[in-house]
KOLGU-4560 file (N, C-alpha, C; in nm, 3 decimals, padded with zeros to 5 digits):
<recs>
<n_xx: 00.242 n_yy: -01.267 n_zz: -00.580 ca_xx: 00.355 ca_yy: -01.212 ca_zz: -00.508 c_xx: 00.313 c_yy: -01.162 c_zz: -00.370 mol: A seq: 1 type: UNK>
<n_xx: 00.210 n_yy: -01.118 n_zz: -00.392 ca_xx: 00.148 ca_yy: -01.011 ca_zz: -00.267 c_xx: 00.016 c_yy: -01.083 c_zz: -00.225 mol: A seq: 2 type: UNK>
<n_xx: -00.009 n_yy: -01.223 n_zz: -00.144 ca_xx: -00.126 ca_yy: -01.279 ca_zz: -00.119 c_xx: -00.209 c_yy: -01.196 c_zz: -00.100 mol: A seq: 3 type: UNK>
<n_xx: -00.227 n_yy: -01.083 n_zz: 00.032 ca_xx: -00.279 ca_yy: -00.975 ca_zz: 00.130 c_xx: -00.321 c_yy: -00.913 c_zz: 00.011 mol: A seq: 4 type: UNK>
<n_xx: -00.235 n_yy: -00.839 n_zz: -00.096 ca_xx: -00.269 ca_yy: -00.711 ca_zz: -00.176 c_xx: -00.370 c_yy: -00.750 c_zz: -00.272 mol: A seq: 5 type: UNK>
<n_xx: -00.410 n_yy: -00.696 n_zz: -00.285 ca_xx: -00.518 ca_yy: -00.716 ca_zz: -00.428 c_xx: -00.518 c_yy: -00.580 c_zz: -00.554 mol: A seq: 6 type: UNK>
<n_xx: -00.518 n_yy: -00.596 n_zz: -00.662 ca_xx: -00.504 ca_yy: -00.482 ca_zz: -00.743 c_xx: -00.622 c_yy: -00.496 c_zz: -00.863 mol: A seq: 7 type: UNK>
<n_xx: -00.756 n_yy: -00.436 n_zz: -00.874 ca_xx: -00.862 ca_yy: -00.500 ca_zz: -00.909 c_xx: -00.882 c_yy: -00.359 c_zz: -01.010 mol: A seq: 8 type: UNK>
<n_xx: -00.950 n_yy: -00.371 n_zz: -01.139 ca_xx: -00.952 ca_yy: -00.209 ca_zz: -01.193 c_xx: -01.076 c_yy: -00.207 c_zz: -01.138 mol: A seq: 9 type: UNK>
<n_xx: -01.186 n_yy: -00.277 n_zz: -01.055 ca_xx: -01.320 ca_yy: -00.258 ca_zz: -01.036 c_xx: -01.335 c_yy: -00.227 c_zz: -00.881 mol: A seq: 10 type: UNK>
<n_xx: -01.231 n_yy: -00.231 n_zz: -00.836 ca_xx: -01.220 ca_yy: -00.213 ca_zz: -00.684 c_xx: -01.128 c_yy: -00.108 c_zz: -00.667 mol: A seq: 11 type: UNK>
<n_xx: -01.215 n_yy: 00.025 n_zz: -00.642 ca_xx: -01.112 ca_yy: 00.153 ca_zz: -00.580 c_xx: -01.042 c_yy: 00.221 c_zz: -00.713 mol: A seq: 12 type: UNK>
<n_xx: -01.077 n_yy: 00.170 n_zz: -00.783 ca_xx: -01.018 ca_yy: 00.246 ca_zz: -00.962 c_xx: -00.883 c_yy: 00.198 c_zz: -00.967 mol: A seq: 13 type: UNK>
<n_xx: -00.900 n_yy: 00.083 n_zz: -00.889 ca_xx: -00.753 ca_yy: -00.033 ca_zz: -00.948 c_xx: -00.677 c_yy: -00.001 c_zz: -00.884 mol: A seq: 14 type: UNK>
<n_xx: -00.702 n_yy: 00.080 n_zz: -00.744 ca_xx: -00.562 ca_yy: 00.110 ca_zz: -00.697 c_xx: -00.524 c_yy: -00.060 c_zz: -00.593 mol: A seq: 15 type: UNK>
<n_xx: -00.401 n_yy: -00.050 n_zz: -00.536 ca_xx: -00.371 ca_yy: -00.207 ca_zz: -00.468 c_xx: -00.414 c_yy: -00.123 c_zz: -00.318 mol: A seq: 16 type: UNK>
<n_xx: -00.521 n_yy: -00.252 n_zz: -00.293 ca_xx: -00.624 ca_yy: -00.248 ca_zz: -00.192 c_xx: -00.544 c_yy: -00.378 c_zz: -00.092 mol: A seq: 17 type: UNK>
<n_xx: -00.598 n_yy: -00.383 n_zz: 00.040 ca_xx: -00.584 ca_yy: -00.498 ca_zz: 00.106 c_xx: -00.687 c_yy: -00.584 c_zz: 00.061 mol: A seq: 18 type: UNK>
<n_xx: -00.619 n_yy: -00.707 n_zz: 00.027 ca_xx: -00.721 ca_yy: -00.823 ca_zz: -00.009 c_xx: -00.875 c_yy: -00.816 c_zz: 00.059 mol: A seq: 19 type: UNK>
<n_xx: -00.988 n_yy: -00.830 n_zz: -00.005 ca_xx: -01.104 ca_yy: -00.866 ca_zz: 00.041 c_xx: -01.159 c_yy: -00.723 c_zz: 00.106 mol: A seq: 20 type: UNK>
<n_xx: -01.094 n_yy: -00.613 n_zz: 00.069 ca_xx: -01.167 ca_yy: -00.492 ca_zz: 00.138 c_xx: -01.173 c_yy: -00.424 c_zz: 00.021 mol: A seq: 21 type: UNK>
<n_xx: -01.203 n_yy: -00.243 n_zz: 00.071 ca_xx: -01.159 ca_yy: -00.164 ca_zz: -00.014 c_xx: -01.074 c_yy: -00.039 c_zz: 00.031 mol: A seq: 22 type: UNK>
<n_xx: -00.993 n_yy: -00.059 n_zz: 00.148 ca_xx: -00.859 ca_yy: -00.074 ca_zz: 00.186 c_xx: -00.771 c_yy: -00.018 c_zz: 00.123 mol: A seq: 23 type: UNK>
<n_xx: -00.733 n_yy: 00.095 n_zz: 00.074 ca_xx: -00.619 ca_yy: 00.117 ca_zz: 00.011 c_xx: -00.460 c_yy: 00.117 c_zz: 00.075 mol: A seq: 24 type: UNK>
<n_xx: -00.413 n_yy: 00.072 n_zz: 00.015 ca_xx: -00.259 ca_yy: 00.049 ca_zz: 00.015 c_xx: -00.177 c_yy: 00.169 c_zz: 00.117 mol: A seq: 25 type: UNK>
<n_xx: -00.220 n_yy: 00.257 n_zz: 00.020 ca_xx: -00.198 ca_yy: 00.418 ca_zz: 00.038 c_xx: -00.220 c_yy: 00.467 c_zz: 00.163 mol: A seq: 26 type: UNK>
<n_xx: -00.354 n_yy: 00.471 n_zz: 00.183 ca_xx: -00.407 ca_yy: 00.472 ca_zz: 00.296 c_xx: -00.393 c_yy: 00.451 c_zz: 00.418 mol: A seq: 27 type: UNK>
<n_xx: -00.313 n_yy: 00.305 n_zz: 00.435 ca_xx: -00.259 ca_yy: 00.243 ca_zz: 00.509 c_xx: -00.109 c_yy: 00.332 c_zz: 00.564 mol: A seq: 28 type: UNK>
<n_xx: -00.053 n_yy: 00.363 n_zz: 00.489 ca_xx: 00.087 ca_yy: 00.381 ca_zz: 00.450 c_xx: 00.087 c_yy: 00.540 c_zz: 00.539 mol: A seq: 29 type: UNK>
<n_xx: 00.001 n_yy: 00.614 n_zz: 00.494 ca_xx: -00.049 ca_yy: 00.709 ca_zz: 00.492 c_xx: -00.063 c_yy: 00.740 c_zz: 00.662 mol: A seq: 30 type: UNK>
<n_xx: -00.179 n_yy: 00.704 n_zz: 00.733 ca_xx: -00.167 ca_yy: 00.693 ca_zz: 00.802 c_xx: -00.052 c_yy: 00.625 c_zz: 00.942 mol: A seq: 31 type: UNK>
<n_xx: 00.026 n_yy: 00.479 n_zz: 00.898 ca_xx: 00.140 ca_yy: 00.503 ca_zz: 00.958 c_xx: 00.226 c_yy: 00.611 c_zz: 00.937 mol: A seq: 32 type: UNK>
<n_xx: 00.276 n_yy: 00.661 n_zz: 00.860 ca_xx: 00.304 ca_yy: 00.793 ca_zz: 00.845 c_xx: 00.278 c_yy: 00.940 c_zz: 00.939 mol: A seq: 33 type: UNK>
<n_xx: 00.157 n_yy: 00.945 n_zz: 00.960 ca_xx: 00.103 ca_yy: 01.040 ca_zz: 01.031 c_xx: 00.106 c_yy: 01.004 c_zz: 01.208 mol: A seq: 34 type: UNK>
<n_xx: 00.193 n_yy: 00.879 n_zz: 01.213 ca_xx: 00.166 ca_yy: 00.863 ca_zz: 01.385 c_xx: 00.083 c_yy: 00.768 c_zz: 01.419 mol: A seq: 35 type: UNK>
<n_xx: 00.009 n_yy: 00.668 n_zz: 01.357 ca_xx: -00.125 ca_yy: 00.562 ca_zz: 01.422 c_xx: 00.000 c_yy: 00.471 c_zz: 01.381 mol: A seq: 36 type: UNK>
<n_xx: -00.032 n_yy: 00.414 n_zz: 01.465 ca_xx: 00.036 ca_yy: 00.271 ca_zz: 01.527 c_xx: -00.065 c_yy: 00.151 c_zz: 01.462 mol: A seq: 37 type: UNK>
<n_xx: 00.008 n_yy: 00.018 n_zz: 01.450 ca_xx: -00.040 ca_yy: -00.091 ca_zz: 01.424 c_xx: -00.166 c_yy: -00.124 c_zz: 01.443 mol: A seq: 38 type: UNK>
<n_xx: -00.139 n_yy: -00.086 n_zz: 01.612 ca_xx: -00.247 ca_yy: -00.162 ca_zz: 01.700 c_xx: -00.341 c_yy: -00.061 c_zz: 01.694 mol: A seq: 39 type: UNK>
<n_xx: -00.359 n_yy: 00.075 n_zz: 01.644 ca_xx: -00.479 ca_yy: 00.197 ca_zz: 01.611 c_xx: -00.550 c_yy: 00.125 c_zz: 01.478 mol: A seq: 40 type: UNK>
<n_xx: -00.504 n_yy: 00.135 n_zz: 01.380 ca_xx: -00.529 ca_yy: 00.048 ca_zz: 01.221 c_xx: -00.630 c_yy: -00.074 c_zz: 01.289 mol: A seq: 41 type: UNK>
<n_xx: -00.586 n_yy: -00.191 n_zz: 01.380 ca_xx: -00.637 ca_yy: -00.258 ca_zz: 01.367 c_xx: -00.806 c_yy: -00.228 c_zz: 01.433 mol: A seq: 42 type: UNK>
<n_xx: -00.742 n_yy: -00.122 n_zz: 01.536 ca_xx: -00.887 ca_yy: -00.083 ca_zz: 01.596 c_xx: -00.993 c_yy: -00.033 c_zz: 01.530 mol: A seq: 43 type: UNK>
<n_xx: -00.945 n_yy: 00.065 n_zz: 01.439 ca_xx: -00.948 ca_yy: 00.147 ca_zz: 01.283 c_xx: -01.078 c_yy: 00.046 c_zz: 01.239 mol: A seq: 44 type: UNK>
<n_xx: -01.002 n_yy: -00.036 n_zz: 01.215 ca_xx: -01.037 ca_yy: -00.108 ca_zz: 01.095 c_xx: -01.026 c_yy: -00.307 c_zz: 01.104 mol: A seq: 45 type: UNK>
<n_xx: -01.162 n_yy: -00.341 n_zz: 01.217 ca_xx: -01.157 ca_yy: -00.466 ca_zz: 01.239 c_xx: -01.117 c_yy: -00.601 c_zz: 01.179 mol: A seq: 46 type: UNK>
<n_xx: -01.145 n_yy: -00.510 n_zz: 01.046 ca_xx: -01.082 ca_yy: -00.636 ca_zz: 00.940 c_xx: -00.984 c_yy: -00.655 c_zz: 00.926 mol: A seq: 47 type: UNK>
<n_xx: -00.903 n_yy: -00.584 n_zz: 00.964 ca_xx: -00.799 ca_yy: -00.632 ca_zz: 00.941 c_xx: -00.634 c_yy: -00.652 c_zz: 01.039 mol: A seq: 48 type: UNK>
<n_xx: -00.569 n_yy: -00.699 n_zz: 01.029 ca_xx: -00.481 ca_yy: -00.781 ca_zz: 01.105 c_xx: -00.334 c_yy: -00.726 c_zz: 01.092 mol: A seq: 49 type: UNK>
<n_xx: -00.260 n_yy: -00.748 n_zz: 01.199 ca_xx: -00.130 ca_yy: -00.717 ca_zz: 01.231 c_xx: -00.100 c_yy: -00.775 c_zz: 01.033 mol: A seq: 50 type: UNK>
<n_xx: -00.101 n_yy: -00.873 n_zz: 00.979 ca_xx: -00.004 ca_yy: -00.938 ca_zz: 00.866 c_xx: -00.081 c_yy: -00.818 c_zz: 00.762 mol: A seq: 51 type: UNK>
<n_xx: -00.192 n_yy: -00.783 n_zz: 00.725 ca_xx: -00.230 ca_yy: -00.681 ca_zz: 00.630 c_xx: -00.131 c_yy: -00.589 c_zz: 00.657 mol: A seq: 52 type: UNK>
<n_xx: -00.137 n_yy: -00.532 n_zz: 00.744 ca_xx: -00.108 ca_yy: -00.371 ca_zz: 00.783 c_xx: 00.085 c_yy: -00.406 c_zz: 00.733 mol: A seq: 53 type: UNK>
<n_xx: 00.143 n_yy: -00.529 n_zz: 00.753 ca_xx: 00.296 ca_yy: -00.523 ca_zz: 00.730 c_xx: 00.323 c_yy: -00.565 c_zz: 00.572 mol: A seq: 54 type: UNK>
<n_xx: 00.198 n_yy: -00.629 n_zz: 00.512 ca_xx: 00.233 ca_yy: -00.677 ca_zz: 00.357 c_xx: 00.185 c_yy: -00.513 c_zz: 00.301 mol: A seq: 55 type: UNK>
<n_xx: 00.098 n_yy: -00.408 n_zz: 00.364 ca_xx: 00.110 ca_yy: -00.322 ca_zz: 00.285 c_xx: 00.237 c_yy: -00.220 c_zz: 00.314 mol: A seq: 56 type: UNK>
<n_xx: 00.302 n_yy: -00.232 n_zz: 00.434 ca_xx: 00.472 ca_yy: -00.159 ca_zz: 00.451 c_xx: 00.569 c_yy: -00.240 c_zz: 00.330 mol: A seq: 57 type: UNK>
<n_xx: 00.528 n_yy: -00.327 n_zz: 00.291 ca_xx: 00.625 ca_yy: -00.403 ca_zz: 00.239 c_xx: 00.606 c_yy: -00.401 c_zz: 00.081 mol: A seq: 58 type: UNK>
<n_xx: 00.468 n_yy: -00.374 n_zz: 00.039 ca_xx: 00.415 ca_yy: -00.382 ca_zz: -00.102 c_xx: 00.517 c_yy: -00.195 c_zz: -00.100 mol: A seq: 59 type: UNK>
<n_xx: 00.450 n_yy: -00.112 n_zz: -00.016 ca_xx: 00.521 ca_yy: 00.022 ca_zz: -00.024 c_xx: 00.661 c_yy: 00.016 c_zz: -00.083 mol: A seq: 60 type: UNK>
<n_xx: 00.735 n_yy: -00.053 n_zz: -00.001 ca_xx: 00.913 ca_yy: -00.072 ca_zz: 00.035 c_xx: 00.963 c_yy: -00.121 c_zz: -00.125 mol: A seq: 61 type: UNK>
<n_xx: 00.854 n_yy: -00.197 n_zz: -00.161 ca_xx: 00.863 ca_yy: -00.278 ca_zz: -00.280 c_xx: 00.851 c_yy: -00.141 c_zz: -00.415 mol: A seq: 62 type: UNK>
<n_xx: 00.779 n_yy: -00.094 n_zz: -00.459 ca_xx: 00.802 ca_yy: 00.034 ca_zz: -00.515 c_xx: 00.868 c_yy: 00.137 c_zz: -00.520 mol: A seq: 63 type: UNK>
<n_xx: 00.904 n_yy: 00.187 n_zz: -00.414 ca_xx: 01.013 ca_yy: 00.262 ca_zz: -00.338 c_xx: 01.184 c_yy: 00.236 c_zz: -00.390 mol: A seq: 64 type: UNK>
<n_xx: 01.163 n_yy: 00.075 n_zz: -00.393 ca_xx: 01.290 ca_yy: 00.006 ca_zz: -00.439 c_xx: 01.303 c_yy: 00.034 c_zz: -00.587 mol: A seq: 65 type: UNK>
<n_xx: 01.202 n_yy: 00.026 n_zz: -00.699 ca_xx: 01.192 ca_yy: 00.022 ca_zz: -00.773 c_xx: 01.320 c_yy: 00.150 c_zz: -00.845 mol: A seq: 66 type: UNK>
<n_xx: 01.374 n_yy: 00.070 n_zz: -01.013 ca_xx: 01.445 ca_yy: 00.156 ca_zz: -01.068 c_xx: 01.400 c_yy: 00.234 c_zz: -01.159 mol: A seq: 67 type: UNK>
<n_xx: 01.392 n_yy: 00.417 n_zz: -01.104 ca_xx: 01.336 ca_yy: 00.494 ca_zz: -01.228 c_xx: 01.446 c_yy: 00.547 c_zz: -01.338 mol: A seq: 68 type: UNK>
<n_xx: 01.428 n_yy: 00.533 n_zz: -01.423 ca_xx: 01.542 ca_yy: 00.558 ca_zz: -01.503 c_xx: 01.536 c_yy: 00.736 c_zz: -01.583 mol: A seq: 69 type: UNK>
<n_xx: 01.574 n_yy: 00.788 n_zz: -01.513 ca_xx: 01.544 ca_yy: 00.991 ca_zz: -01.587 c_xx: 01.575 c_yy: 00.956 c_zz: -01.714 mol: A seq: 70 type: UNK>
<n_xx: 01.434 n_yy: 01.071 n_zz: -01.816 ca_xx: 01.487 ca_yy: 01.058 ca_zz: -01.926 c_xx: 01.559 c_yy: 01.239 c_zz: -01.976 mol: A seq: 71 type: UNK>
<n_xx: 01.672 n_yy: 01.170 n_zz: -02.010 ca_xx: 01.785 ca_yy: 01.315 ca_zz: -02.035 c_xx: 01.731 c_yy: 01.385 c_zz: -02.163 mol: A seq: 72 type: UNK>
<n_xx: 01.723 n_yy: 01.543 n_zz: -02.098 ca_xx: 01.639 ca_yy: 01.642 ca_zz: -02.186 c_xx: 01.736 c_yy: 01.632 c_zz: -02.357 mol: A seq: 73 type: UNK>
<n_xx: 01.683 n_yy: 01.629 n_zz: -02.440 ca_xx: 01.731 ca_yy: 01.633 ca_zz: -02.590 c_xx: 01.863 c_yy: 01.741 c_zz: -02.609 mol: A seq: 74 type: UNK>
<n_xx: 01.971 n_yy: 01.736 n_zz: -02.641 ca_xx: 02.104 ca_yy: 01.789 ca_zz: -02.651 c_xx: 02.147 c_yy: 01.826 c_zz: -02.545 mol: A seq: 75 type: UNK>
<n_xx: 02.161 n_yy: 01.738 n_zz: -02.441 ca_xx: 02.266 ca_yy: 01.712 ca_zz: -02.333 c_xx: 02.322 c_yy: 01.609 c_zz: -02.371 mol: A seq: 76 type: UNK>
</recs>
């Protein structure tokens, strides 16, 4: 689904890494968040490329979307 992402239990304690690093997802996310721009990340971090840095906004967006379903406390 996610070429870029990788989700390895031996890489980073399985968290979803950018392919071929040890890169976290999070991390990524994290820092756009805090104000670094694209083009900082890539400086950041040579390995990696304008398409990493947007498949991990998008792996994010992708969870985010996700449906949690509350479970209703016992006699309501």
């Amino acid at each position: 689904m996610y070429s870029r992402i990788s989700i390895d239990p031996r890489v980073c304690h399985g968290q979803a890494c950018v392919k071929g690093t040890r890169i976290p997802v999070h991390q990524i996310i994290r820092m756009l968040a805090n104000g670094d721009t694209i083009e900082d990340l890539c400086r950041e971090y040579p390995g990696l490329d304008r398409e990493d840095i947007l498949a991990c906004l998008d792996y994010a967006a992708a969870l985010a979307e996700e449906v949690v379903t509350p479970l209703q406390a016992q006699g309501h």
